[in-house]
Structures are given as C-alpha cells and as structure tokens.
Backbone atoms as SQL, in Angstrom:
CREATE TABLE atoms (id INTEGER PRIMARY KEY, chain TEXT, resi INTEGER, resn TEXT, atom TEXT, x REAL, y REAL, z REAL);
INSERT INTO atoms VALUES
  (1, 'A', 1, 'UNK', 'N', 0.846, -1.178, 0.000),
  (2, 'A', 1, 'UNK', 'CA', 0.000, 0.000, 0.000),
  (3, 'A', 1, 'UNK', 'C', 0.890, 1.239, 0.000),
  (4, 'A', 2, 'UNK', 'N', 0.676, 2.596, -0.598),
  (5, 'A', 2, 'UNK', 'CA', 1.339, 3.242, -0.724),
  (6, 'A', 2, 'UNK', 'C', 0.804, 4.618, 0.233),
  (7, 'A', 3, 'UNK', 'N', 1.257, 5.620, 0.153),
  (8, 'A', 3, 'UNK', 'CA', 0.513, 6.803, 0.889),
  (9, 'A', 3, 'UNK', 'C', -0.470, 7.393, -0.406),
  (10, 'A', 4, 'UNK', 'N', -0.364, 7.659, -1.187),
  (11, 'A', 4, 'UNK', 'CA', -1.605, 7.907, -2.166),
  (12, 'A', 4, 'UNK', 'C', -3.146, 7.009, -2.093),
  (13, 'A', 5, 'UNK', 'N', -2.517, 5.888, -1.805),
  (14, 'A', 5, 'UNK', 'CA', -3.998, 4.960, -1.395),
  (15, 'A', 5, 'UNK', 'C', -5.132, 5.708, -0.592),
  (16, 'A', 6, 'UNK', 'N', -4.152, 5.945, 0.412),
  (17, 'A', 6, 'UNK', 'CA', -4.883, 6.587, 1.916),
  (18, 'A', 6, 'UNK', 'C', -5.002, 7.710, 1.754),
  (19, 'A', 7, 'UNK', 'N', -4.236, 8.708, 1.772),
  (20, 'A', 7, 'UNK', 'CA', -4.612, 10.260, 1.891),
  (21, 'A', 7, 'UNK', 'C', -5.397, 11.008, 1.362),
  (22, 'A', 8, 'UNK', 'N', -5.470, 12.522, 1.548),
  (23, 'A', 8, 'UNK', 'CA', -6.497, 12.927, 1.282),
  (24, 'A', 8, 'UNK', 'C', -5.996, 13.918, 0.568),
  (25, 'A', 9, 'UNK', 'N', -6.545, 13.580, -0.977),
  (26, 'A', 9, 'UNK', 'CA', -5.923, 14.619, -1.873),
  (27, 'A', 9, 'UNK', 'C', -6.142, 15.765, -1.841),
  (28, 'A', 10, 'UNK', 'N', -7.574, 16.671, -1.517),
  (29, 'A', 10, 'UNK', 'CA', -7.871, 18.017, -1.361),
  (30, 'A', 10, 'UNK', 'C', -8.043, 18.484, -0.151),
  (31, 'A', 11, 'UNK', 'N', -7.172, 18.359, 1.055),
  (32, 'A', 11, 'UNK', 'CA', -7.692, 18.772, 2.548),
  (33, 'A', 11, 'UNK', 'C', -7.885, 19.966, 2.729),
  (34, 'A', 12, 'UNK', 'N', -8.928, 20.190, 3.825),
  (35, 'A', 12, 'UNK', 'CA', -9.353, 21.574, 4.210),
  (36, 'A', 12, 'UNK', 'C', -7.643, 22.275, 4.685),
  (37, 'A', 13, 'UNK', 'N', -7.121, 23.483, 4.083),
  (38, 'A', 13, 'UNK', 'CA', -6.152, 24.069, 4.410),
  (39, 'A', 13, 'UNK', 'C', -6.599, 25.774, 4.912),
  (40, 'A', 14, 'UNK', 'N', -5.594, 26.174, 5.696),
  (41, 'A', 14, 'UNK', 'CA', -5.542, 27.977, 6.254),
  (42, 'A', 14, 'UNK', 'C', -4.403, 28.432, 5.502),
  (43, 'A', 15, 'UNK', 'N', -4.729, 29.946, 5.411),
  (44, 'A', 15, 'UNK', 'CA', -3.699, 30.419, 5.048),
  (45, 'A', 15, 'UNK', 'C', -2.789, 31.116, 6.176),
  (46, 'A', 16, 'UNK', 'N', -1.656, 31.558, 6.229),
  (47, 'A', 16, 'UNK', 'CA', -0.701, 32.072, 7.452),
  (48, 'A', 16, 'UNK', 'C', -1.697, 33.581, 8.083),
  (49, 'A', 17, 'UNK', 'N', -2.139, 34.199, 7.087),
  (50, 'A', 17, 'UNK', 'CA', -3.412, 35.109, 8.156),
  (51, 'A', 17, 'UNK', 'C', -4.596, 34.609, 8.921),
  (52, 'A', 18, 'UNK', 'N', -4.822, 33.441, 8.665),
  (53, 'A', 18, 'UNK', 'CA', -6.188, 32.646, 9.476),
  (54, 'A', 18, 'UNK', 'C', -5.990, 33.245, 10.868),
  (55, 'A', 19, 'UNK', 'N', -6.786, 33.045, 11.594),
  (56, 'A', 19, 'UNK', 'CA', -6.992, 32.926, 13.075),
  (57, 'A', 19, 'UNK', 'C', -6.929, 31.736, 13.042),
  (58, 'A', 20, 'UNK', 'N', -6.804, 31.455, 14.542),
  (59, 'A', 20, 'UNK', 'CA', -6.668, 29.948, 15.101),
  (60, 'A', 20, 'UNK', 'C', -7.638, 29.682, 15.405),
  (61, 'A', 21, 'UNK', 'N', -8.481, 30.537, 15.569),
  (62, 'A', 21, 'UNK', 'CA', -10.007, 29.801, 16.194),
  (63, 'A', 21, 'UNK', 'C', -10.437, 29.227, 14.531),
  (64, 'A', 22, 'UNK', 'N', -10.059, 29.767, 13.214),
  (65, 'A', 22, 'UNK', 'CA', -10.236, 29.292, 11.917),
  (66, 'A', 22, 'UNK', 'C', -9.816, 27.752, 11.673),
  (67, 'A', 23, 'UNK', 'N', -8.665, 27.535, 12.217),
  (68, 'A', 23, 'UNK', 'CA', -8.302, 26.363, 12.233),
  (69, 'A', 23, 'UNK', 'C', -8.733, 25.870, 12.736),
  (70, 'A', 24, 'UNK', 'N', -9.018, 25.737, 14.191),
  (71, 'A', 24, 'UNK', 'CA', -9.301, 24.884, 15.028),
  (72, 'A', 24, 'UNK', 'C', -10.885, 24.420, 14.795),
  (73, 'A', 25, 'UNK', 'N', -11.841, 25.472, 14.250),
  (74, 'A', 25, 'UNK', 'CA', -13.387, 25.136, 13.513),
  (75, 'A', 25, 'UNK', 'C', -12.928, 24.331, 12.805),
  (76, 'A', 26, 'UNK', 'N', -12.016, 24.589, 11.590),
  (77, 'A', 26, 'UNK', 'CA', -11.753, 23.132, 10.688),
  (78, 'A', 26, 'UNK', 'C', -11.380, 21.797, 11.041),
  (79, 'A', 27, 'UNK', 'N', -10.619, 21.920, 12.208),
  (80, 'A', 27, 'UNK', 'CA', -10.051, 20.618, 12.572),
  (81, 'A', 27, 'UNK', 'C', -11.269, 19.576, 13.167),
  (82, 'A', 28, 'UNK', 'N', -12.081, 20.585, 14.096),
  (83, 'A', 28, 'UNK', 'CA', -13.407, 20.046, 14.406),
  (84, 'A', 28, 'UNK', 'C', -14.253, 19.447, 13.491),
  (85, 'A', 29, 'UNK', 'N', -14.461, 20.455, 12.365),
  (86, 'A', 29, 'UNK', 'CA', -15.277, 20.109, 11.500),
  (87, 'A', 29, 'UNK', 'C', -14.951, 18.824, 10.486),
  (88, 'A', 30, 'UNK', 'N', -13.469, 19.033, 10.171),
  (89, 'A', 30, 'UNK', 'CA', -12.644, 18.187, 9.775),
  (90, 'A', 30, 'UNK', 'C', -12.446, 16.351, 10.128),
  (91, 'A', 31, 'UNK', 'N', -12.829, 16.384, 11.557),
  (92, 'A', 31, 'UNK', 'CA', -12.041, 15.722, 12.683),
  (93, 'A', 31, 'UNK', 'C', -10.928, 15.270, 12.272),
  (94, 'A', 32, 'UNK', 'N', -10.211, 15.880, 12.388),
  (95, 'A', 32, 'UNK', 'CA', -8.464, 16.245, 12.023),
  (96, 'A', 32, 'UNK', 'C', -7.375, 16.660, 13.113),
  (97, 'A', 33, 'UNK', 'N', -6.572, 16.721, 13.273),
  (98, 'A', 33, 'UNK', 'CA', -5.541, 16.996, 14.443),
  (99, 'A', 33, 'UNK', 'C', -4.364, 18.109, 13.429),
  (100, 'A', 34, 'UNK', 'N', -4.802, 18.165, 12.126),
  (101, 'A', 34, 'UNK', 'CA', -3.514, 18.691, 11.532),
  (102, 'A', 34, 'UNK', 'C', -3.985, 19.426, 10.336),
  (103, 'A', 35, 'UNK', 'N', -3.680, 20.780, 9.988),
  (104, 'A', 35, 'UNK', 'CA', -4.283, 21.692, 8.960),
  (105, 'A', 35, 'UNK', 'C', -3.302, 22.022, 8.251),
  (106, 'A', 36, 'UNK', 'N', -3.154, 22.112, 6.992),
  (107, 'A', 36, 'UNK', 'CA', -1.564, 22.605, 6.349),
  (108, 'A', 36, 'UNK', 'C', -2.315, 23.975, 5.863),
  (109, 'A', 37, 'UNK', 'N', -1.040, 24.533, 6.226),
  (110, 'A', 37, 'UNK', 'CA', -1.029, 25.941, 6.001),
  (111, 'A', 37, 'UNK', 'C', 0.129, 26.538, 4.139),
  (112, 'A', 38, 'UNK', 'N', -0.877, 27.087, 3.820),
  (113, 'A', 38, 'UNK', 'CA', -0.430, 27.056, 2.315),
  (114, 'A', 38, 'UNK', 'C', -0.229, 28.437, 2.572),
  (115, 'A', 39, 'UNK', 'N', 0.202, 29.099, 1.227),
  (116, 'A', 39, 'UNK', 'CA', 0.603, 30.119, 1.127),
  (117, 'A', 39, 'UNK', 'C', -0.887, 31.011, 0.430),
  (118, 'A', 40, 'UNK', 'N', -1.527, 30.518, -0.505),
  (119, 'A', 40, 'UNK', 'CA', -2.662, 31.575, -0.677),
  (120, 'A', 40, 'UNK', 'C', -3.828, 30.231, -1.541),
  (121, 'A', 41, 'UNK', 'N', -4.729, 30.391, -1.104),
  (122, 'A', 41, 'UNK', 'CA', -5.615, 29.230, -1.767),
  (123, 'A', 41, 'UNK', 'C', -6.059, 28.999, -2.890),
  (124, 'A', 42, 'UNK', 'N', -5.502, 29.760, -3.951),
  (125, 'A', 42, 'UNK', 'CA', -5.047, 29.362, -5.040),
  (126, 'A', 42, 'UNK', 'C', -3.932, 28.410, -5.326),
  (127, 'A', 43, 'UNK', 'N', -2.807, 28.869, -4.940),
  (128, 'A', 43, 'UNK', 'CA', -1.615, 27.734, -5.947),
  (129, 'A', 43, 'UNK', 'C', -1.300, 26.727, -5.074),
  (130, 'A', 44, 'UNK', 'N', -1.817, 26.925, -2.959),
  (131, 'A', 44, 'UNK', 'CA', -1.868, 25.854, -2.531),
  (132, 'A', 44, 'UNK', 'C', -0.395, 25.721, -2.106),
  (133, 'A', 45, 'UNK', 'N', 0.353, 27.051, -2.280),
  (134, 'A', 45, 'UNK', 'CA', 1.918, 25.894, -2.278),
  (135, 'A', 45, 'UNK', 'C', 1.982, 25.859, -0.170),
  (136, 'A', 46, 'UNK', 'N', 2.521, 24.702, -0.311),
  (137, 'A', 46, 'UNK', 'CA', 2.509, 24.133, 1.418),
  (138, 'A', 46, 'UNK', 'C', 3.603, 24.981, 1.762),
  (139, 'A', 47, 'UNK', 'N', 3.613, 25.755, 2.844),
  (140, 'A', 47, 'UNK', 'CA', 4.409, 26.370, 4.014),
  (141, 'A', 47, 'UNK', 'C', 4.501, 25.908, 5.244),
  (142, 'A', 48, 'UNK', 'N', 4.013, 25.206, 5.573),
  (143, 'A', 48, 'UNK', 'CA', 3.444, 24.354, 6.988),
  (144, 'A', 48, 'UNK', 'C', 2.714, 24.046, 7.377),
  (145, 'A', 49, 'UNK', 'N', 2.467, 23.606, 8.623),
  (146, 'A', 49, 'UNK', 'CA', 1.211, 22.594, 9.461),
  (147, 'A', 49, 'UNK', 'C', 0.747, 23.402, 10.708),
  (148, 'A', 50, 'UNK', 'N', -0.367, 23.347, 10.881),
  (149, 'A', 50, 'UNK', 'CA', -0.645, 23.637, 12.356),
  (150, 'A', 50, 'UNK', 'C', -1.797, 22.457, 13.248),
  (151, 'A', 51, 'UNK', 'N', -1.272, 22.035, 14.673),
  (152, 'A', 51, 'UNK', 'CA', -1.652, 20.857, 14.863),
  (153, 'A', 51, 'UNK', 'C', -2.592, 21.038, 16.147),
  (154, 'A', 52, 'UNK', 'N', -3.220, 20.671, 16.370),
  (155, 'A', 52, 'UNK', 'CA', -4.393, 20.983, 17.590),
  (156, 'A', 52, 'UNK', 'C', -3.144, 21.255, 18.923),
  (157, 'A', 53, 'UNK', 'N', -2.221, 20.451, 18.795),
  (158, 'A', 53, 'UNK', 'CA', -1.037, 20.683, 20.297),
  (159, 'A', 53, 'UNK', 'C', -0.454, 21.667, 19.842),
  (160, 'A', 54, 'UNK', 'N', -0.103, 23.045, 18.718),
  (161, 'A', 54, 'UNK', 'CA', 0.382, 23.949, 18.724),
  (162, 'A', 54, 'UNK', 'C', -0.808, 24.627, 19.198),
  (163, 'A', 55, 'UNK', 'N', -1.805, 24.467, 18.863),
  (164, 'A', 55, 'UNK', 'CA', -3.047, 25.797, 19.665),
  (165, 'A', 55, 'UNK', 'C', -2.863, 25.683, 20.776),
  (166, 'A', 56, 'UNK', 'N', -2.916, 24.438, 21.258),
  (167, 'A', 56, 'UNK', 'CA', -2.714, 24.354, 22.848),
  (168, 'A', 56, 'UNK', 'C', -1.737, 24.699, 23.080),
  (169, 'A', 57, 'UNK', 'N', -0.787, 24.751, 22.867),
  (170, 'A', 57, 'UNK', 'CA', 0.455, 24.846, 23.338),
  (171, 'A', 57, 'UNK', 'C', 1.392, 26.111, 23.742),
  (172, 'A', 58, 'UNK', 'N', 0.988, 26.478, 22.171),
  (173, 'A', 58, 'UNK', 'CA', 1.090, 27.629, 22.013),
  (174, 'A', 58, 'UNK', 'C', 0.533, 28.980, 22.280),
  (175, 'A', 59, 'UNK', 'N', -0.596, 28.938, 22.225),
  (176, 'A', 59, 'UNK', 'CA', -1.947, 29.975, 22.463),
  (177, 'A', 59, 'UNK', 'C', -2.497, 29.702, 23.576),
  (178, 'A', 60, 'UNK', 'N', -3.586, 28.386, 23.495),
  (179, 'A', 60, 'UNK', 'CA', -3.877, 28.547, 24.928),
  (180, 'A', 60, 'UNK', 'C', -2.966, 28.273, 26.179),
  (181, 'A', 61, 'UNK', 'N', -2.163, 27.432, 26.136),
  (182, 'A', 61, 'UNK', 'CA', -1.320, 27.433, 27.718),
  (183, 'A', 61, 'UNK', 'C', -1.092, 29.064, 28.097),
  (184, 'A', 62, 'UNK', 'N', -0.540, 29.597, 26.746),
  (185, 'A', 62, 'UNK', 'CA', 0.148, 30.547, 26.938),
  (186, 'A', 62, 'UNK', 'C', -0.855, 31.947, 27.128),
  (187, 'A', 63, 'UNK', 'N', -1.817, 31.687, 27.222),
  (188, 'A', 63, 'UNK', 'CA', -3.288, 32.711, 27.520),
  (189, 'A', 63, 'UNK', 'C', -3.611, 33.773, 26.655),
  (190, 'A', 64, 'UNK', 'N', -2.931, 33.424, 25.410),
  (191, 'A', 64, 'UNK', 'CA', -3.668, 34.674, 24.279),
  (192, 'A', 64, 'UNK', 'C', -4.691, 34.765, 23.611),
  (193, 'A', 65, 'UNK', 'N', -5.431, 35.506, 23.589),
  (194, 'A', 65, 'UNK', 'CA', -6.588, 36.326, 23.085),
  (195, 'A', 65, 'UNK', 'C', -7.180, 34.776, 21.784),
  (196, 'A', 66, 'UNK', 'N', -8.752, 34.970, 21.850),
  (197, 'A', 66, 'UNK', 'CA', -9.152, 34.663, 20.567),
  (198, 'A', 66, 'UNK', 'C', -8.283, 34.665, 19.363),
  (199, 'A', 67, 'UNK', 'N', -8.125, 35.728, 19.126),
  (200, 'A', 67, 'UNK', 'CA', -8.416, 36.721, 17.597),
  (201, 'A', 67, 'UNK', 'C', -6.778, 36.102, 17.417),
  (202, 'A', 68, 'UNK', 'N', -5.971, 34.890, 18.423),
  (203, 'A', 68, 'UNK', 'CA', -4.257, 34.866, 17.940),
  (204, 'A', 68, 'UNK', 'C', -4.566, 34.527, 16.021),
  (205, 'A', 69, 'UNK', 'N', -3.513, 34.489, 15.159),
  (206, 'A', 69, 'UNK', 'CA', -3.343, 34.077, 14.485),
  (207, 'A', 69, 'UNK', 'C', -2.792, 33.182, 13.826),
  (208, 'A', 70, 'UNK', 'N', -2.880, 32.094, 12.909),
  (209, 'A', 70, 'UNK', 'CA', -1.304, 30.792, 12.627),
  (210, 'A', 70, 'UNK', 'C', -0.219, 31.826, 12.085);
C-alpha cells in the first residue's frame, strides 16, 4: 500500500493570516488533528502545518486572546 492509497488529496487548508479559532473550527469540523497551512488558496503551495497541540500549546497554555493568528 502506498501513501496515495490513503490520503487525502484536497484537505481543508488555512492560510498564514487565518486565526486559530479558523483552524481549530476546521479541525473540528474536519475531525483532524492537523491543517496545512499554504501560502494563498489558489496555488496551494505548502508552508506548513498547524496541529491541535500547537493551539494548545502555544496559544492557549500561553493565555492569548481569541483573535491569535497561525
């Protein structure tokens, strides 16, 4: 079996201005643990990930506002 079998060719993605509460609706909605963060939702190109333990981790432990951003 290969990884193309399994994955998911069009996943819900954010862009680096999202809010995190943006992500984190998707991940819910998603039921997902992991959102890739593209550069603009057109060309899609991947810049990174954001993972339900960076919100936590990052944002909420750390007590910032709603409105943080990825």
């Amino acid at each position: 079996m290969k990884a193309s079998d399994i994955m998911t060719s069009m996943p819900a993605v954010v862009t680096p201005a999202a809010k995190l509460f943006e992500a984190a609706e998707i991940m819910k909605y998603e039921e997902v643990g992991c959102i890739p963060v593209v550069s603009d939702t057109v060309s899609r190109r991947l810049v990174g990930v954001i993972t339900d333990r960076d919100i936590s981790v990052r944002c909420t432990a750390r007590r910032h506002s709603v409105g943080c951003e990825v």
